[in-house]
N, C-alpha and C positions, 0 to 999 in steps of 0.2 A: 681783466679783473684779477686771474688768479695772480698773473704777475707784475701786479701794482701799476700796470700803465694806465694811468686815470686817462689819457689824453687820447688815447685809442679806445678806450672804453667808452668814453662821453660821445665821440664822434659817432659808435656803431649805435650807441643808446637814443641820441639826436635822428639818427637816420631811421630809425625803428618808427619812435616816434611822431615822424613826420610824414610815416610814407601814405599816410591818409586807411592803412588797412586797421580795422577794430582788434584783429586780434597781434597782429605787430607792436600796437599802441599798449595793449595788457601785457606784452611781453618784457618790451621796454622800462614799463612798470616795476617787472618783478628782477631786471636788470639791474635797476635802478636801486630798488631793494637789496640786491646781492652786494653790489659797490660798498654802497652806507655798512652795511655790516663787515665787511673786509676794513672798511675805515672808520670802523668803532663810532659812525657817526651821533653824536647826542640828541637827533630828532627822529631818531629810528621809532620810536612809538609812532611821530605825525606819519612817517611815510606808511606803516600797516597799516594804521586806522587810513587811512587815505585809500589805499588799496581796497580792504571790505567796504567801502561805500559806495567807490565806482564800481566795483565787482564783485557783488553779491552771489554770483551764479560763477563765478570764475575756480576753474578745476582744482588752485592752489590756498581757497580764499579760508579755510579752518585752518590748515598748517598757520598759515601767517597770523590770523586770531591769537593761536597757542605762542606764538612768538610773543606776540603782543602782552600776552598775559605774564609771561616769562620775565620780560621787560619789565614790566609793572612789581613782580613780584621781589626781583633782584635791588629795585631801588626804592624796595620796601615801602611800596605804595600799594595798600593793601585792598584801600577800597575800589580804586580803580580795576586792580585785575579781579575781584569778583564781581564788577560789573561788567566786562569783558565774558568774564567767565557764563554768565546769563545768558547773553548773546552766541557763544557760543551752543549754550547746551539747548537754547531754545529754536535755533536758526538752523541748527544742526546738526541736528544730535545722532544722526551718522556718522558722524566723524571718529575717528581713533583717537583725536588727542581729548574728546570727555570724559572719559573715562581719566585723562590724568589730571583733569581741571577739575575734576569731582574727589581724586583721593589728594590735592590739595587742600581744596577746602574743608574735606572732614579732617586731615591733619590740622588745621587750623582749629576748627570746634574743638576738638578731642583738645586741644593743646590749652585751650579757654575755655577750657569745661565745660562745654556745651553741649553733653556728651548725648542728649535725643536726638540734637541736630546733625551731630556726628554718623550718630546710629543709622539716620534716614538714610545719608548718604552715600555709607558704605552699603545697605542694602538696594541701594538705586542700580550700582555698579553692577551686585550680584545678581539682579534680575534682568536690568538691561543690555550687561557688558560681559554676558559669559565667556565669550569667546577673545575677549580682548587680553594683552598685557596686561592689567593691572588686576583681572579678574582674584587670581590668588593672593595676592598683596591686599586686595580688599577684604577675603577672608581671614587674613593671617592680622590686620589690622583689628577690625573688630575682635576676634577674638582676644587679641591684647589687650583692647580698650576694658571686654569685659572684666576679665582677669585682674586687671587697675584696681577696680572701681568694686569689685568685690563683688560680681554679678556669677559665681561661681557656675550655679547650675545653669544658669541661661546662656553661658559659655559653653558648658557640655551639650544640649539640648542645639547650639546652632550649629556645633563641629559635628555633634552625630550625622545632622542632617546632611549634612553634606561630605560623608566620611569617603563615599564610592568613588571621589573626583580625585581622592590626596594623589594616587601613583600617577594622575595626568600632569599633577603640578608643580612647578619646580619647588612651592612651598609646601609642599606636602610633608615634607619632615616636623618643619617646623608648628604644622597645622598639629600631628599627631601628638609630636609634644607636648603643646596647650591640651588638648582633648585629654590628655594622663595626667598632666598636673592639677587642669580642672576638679578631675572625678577624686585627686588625692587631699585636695585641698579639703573636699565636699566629707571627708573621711570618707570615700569608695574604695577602699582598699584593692579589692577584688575586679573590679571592674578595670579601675586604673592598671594591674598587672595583667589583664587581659587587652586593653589596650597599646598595651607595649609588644606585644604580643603578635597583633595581628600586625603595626608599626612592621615590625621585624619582616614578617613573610611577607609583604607587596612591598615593602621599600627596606632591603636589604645594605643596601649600597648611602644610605642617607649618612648625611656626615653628622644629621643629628640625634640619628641612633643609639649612639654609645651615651649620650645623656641621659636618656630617656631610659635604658635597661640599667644605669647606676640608680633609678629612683626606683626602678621595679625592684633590684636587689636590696634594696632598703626600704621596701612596701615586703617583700616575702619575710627576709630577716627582724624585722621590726614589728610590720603590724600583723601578718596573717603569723606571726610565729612557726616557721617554715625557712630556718636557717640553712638548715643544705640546699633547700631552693637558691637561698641567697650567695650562700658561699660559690655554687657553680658559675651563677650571672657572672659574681666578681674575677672568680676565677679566667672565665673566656676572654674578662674583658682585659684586664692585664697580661694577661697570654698573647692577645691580640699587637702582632708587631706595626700593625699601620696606621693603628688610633694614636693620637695624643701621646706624649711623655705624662701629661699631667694628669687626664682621664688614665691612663694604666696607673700611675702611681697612687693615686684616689682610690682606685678599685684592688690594688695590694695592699693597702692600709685598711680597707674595710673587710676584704676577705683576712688577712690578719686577723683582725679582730676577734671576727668569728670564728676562725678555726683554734683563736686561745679559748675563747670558752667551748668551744664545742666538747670538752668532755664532762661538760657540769649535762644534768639531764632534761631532756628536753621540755618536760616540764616547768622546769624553773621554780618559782615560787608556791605553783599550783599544788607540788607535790606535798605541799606540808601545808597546804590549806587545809582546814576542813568542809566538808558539802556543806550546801546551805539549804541541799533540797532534804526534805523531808524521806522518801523514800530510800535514798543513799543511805542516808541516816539509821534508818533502821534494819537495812544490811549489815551495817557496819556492828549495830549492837546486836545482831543476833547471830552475830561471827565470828566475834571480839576481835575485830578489825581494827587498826591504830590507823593515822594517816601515815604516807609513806608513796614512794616511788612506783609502788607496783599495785595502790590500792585501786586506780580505774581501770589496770586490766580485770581487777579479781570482778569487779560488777558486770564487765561484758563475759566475763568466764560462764556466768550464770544469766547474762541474757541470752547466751550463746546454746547454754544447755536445759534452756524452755525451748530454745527457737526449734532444735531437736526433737523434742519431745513433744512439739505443737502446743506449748501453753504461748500462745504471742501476743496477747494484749500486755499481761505480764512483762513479756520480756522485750514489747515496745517502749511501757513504761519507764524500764531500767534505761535501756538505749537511749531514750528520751533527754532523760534525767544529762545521764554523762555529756551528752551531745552538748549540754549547756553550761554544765560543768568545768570542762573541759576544752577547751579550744585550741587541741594543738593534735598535728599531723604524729600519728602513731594511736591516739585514742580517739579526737574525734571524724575520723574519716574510717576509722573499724567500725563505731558505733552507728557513723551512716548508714555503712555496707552492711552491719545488722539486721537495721529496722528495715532497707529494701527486700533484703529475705522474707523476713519477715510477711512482711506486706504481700509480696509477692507469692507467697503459701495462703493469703486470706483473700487472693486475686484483686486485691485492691491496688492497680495498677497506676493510676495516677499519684497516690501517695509513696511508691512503688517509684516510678518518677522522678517527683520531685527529691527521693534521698540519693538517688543516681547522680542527678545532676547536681547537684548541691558538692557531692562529692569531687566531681571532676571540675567542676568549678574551680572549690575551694582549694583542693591537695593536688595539685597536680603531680605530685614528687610520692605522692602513695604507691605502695603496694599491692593495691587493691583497684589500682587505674586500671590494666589492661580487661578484669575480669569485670569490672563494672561498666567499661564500655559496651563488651559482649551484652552484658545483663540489659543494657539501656540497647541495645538495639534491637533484641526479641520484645522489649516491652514496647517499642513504637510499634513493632507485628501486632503486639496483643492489641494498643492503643489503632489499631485500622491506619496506621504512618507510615505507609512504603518507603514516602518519600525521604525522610528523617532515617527512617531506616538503614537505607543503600547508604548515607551520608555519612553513618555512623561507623558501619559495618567497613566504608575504607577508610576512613579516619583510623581503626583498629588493626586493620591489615597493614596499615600502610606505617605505623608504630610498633609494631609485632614483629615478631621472628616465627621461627620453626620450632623453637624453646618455647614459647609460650606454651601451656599444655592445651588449651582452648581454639590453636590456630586454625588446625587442618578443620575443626568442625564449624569456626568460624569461616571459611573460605569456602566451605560447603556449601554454606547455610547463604551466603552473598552467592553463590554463582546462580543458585535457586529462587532468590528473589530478583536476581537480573530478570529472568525469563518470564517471570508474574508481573512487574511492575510496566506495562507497556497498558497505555490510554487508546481504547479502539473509538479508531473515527470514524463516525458512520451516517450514512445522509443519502440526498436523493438529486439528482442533477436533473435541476428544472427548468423553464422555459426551451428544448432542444425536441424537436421530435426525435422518437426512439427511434427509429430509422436513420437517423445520424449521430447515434450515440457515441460508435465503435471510434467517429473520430476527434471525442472529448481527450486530451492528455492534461494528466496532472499530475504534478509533482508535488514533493515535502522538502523544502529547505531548512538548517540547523542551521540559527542564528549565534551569533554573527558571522560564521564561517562559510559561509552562503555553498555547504556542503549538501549533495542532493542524500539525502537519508532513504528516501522511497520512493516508487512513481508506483500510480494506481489505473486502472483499466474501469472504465463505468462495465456492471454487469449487460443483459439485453433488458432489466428488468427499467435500469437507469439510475441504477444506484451503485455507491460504491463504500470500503471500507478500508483502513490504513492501520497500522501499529504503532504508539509514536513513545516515549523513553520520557516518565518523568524527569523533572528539575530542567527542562529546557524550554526554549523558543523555537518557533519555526514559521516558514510563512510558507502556505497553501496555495501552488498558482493553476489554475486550469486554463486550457485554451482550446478554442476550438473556431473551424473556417467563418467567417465570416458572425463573431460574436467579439463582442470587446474582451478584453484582458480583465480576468480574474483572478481577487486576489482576498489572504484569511489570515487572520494572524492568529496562530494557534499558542499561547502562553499557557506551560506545566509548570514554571518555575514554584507557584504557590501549592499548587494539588497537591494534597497528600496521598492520595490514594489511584489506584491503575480504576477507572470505570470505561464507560461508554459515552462519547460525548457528540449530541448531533449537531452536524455541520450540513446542513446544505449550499447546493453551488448551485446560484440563481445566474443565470447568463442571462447579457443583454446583448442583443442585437445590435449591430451597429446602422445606424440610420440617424439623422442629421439633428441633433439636441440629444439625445444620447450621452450619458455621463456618468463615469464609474469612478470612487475613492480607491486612489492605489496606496494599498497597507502597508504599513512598516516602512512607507519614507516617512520617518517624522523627525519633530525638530526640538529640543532642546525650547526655554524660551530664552525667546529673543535672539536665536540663531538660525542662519539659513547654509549651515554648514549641512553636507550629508555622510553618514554617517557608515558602518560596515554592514549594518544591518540591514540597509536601504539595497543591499547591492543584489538580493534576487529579484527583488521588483525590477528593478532598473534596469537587467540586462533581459528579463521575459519583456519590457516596455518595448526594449531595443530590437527583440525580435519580432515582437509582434507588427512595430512600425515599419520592418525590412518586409517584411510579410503582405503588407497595406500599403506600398508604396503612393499611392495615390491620393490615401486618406488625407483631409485637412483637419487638425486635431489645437484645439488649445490644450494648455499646461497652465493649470489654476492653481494660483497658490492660496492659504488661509491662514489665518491668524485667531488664538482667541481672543477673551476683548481685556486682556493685561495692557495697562501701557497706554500709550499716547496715541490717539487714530492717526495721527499723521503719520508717526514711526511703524505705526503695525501695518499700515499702507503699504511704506516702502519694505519692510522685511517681506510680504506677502508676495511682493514682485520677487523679491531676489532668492526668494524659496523654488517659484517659478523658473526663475532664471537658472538657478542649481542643477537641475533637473535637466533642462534645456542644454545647458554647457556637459553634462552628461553624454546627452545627445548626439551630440554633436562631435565630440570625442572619441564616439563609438560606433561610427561611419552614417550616421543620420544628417540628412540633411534638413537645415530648418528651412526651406520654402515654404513647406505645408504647415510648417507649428509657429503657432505663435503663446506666447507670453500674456500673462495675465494675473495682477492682485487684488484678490477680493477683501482684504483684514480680515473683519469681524463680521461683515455684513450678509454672508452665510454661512450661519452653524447646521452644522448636522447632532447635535448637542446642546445640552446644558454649558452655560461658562459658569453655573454656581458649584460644580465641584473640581477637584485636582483630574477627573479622571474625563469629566467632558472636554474641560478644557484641550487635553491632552489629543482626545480624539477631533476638536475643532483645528488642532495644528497640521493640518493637510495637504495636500497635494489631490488634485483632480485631474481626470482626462476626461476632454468633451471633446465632443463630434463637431466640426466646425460646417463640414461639407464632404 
């Protein structure tokens, strides 16, 4: 076939054919298939459909569907390939090519305005086809569609959601972009330049970076009024020798711009407004204060010199006022850093807070950034936040110098709360008589680096206790002779605070029905991929079974009840099977294991929220024999 001898091809396809073997005969078939399409045959549609009829169950039989649909699509016969396309997703919705016969059709709705029906089908992908090709194309789709159609925040609202997957995707640039133009459109000013933001640090290297930081230099320069913010954006990006001719020349015409007016004052029009607040006002006349360039420093001069003197409702007042007044970096990002003084002398620390953050939000290009970091990370101490804390304190370190005057006490002050913020874990190791206590071992894993952090020793008493480092994951494995494998998933990611948290480790016996959840393999939905985190279960599994040689153990997999029972069927097997191929990789042999999918049909959980759900996505070992 490759090389157009029809007459040697026909004969080995005729002798296939005929040789009376079933699977010769399917082969021939797909022989025969290959020919037709080397000779551009015009009834290549009859020969697929002829093929999926007789071969329903046949290894090749969705590729050749997708053909079919292809067919159909190219000679712009529309209704045929979405009835095609049914058959597919319904017969088999395993396949790899549904996922591309579903972001067909919603290009079709989206394109015929049928933009619910679009919507459905781009979300079918997102929950059914995580792991496939077209997975980011169907997020990067929808969020265009929304954008279209002028669905602004529900545009933002779906990219958020799905913000932590952008650095896995090759659309991830493009995703990030939508998510800032979203919130710019939405007038998010702040949000949107913090969005670009975060863009920059996980995907550096995006070729749609440099768009995206021209809108944030024209969100600082324009709307937060924060032109030096803008002028540096522009600057870097025309400095930059390996973007664009056209993006740098954009970004030297815009920093232009602004470096011509940059000596008009930064106020701008502000300056020769007059207040409209009431209490300015009568600053002003008990002053004989005119308006003018220098008139909101004079009012934080005398917020500044109550805050002094302890009069600070007064001189929150003032602050107040200008805060609102005024919206541009030099006056209201002092006037913040005021009122948190402020606040923070009336020990009002959540108001104290929110003028913290407000500031580092808004001014990033203040003067008053490094010292109000320091400020915002004792007030997460005062506010009981280690955790925010430590987050804060290297975000400060890590922006700071030895110039800073605040450094050295700031690095003091973080080495001191390393040693405080540690969660003691503590519990009682049950079912084991104390007489065999001495040979429980247990370890602490840091996820996802499947790095051992600690190992713990049970007392004689039968208890034991560990130290474990907020803002992380870990999983907890104990083992001991003749008890199944156990396992704990310890999550600090949210805690704010170092406490005491009990854990006990209940062993089970191994005896024949016997069956223990092994933690932290979990799945994604609708994936039966495993993952970095899955990887201390899996190798304490590995040992445990070199250990047990003779064990007979099933590998049960679960699903929750998202989705189609028949597909969560089959995913439930091949979560089993993941595991198994683990196994098996890792000098186990499967004689003794076997395989096994439950779906839905036992929860250990709720499936009415996101978090039972989550725990019904499983993995089990059972005693076989």
């Amino acid at each position: 076939i490759r090389e157009g001898n029809w007459d040697a091809a026909e004969t080995a396809i005729s002798a296939l054919k005929n040789s009376g073997d079933v699977f010769a005969a399917e082969r021939a078939k797909l022989l025969n298939i290959e020919r037709a399409e080397a000779q551009d045959d015009p009834q290549l549609n009859t020969l697929y459909a002829d093929y999926y009829r007789d071969h329903k169950q046949g290894i090749f039989v969705d590729k050749l569907l997708w053909k079919l649909i292809l067919w159909h699509i190219d000679k712009k016969d529309d209704a045929a390939a979405e009835k095609w396309i049914t058959v597919l997703r319904n017969e088999y919705p395993w396949s790899k090519y549904c996922d591309d016969a579903m972001m067909y059709l919603a290009g079709k709705q989206r394109t015929e305005k049928n933009y619910a029906d679009a919507e459905k089908l781009y979300l079918d992908i997102k929950l059914f086809y995580d792991r496939s090709d077209q997975y980011g194309q169907s997020l990067l789709k929808l969020s265009d569609m929304y954008l279209e159609i002028g669905e602004y925040e529900t545009a933002e609202n779906f990219l958020l959601s799905v913000e932590n997957q952008f650095d896995e995707l090759a659309e991830g640039g493009a995703l990030y972009q939508n998510l800032a133009l979203s919130q710019y459109l939405q007038k998010k000013y702040l949000e949107a330049a913090r969005t670009v933001d975060r863009f920059s640090q996980r995907l550096p290297e995006s070729s749609e970076l440099a768009h995206s930081k021209m809108l944030q230099g024209s969100i600082y320069a324009t709307n937060l009024n924060q032109p030096d913010v803008g002028k540096d954006i522009f600057a870097g990006l025309f400095s930059d020798e390996s973007l664009d001719e056209t993006i740098r020349n954009e970004a030297k015409e815009k920093y232009d711009q602004l470096n011509f007016t940059g000596d008009i004052d930064a106020l701008g029009e502000l300056a020769m407004k007059q207040p409209e607040d009431p209490l300015l006002q009568k600053l002003m006349l008990e002053n004989g204060w005119t308006v003018g360039a220098q008139l909101p420093f004079r009012f934080l001069e005398i917020a500044e010199k109550m805050i002094t003197e302890k009069e600070l409702d007064p001189a929150l007042e003032i602050a107040a006022a200008v805060i609102r007044e005024y919206p541009v970096l030099g006056v209201r990002d002092r006037a913040l850093f005021l009122s948190a003084q402020a606040y923070l002398q009336q020990e009002n620390y959540s108001a104290e807070h929110e003028m913290l953050l407000t500031l580092l939000d808004e001014f990033p290009g203040s003067k008053h950034r490094l010292t109000a970091q320091h400020q915002l990370a004792i007030n997460y101490l005062q506010m009981r936040n280690q955790r925010d804390a430590l987050s804060t304190y290297e975000s400060l370190l890590s922006e700071a110098d030895e110039t800073f005057p605040e450094y050295e006490a700031a690095q003091k002050e973080y080495n001191e709360l390393l040693q405080k913020a540690l969660v003691s874990i503590r519990g009682n190791i049950l079912n084991i008589d104390l007489k065999d206590i001495d040979k429980v071992n247990i370890s602490v894993h840091e996820l996802p680096s499947d790095s051992v952090v600690t190992v713990a020793m049970a007392s004689d008493g039968g208890n034991y206790s560990v130290g474990l480092s907020l803002r992380k994951r870990y999983t907890l494995i104990a083992t001991a002779p003749g008890y199944l494998l156990y396992t704990a998933d310890l999550d600090f990611r949210e805690q704010l605070s170092a406490d005491t948290v009990e854990q006990n480790i209940s062993l089970i016996s191994i005896e024949k029905g016997s069956r223990i959840p092994l933690q932290n393999i979990s799945f994604d939905l609708s994936s039966s991929t495993l993952d970095d985190q899955s990887l201390p279960t899996l190798r304490a599994m590995v040992q445990f079974l070199k250990e047990n040689p003779d064990l007979e153990v099933e590998i049960a997999g679960h699903t929750d009840n998202l989705g189609d029972p028949n597909f969560n069927k089959m995913l439930s097997v091949n979560r089993a099977l993941s595991v198994a191929r683990y196994l098996l990789e890792n000098g186990i042999s499967l004689k003794n294991v076997t395989t096994n999918g439950y779906a839905d049909t036992d929860p250990i959980a709720g499936n009415d929220t996101q978090k039972g759900r989550a725990t019904n996505r499983r993995v089990e070992l059972r005693v076989m024999k």
